[in-house]
C-alpha positions as a Markdown table, in Angstrom:
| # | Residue | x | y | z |
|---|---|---|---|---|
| 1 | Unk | 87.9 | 90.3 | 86.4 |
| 2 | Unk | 88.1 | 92.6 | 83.6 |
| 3 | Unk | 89.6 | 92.0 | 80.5 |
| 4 | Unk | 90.0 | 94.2 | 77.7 |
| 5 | Unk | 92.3 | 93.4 | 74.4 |
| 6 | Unk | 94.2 | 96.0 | 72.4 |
| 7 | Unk | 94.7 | 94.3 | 68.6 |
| 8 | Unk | 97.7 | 96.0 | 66.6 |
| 9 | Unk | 100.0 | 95.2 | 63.6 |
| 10 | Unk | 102.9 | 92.7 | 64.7 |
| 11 | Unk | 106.2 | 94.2 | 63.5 |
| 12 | Unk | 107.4 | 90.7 | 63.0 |
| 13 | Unk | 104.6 | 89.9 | 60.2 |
| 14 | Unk | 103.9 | 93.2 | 59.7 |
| 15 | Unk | 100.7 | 93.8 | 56.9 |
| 16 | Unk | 98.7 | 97.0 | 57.5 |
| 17 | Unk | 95.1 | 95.1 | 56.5 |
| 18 | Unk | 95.6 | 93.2 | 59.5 |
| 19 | Unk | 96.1 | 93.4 | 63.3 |
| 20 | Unk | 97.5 | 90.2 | 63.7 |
| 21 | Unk | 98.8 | 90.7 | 67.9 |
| 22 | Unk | 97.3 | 92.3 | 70.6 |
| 23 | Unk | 98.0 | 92.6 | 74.1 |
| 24 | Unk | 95.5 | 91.5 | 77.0 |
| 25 | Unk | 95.2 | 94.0 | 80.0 |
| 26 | Unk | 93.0 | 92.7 | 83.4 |
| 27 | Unk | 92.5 | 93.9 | 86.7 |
| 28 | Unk | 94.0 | 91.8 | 88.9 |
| 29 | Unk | 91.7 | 92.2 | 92.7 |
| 30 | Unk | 94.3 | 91.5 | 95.5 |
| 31 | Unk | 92.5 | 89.0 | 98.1 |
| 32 | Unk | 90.7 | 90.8 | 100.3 |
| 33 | Unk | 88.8 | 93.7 | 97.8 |
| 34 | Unk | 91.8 | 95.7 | 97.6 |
| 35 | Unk | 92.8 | 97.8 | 94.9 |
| 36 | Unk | 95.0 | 94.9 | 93.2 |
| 37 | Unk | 97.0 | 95.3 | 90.4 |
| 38 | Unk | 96.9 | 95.6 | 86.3 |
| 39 | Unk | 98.5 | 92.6 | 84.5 |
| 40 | Unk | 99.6 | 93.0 | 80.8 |
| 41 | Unk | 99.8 | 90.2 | 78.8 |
| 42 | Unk | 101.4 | 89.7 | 75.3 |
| 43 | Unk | 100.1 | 86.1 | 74.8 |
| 44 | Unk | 101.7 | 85.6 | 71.4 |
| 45 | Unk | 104.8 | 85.9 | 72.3 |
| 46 | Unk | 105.7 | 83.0 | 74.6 |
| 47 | Unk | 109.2 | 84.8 | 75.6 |
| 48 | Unk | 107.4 | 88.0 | 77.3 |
| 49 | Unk | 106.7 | 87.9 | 81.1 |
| 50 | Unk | 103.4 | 89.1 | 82.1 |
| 51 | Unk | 104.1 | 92.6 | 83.8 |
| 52 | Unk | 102.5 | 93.4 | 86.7 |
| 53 | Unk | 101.7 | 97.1 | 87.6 |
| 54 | Unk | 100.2 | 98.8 | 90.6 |
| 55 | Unk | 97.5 | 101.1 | 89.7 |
| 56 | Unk | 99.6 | 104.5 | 89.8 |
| 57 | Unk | 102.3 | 102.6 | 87.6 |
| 58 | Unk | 99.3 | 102.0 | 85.3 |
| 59 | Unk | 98.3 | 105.5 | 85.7 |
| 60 | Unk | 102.2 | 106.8 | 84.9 |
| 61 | Unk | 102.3 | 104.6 | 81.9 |
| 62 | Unk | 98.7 | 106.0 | 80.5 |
| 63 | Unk | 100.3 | 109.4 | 80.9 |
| 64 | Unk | 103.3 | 108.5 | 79.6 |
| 65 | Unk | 101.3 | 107.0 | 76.3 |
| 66 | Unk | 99.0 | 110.2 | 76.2 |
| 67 | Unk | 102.0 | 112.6 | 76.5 |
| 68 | Unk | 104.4 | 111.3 | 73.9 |
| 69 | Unk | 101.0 | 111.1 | 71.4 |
| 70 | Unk | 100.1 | 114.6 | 71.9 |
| 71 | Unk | 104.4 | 115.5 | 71.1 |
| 72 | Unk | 103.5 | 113.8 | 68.0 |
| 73 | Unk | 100.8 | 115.1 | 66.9 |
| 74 | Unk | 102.5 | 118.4 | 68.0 |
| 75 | Unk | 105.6 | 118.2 | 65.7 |
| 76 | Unk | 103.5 | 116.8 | 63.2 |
| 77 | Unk | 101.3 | 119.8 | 62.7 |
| 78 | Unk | 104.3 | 122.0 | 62.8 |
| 79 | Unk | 105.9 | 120.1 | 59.8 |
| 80 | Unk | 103.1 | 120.8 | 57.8 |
């Protein structure tokens, strides 16, 4: 299974020399070598389920990320 961790500042000790959290994203193979799932993980923070998306939910959520960084980078250029 794959695993691949994304590190970032926590906004609950934040310090911008350090990227004290992270969240843990796997493939998650379905028995049978299907397609399976993609679990995220936030293993700091004992409260948070694990959330389990299908692969277009993953692929919604990607989008999702990509659009709303390419508004910002939009509105930023035209506040220059």
């Amino acid at each position: 299974m794959p695993v691949k961790i994304v590190p970032f500042e926590s906004r609950f000790l934040p310090n911008p020399n350090d990227k004290n959290d992270c969240i843990v994203i796997r493939n998650v193979r379905s028995f049978g070598g299907g397609t399976g799932n993609i679990e995220l993980a936030f293993p700091f923070h004992e409260d948070t389920p694990n959330f389990q998306l299908s692969l277009q939910e993953a692929m919604e959520l990607r989008n999702a990320i990509d659009e709303a960084y390419h508004i910002k980078l939009i509105e930023q250029k035209e506040n220059e």
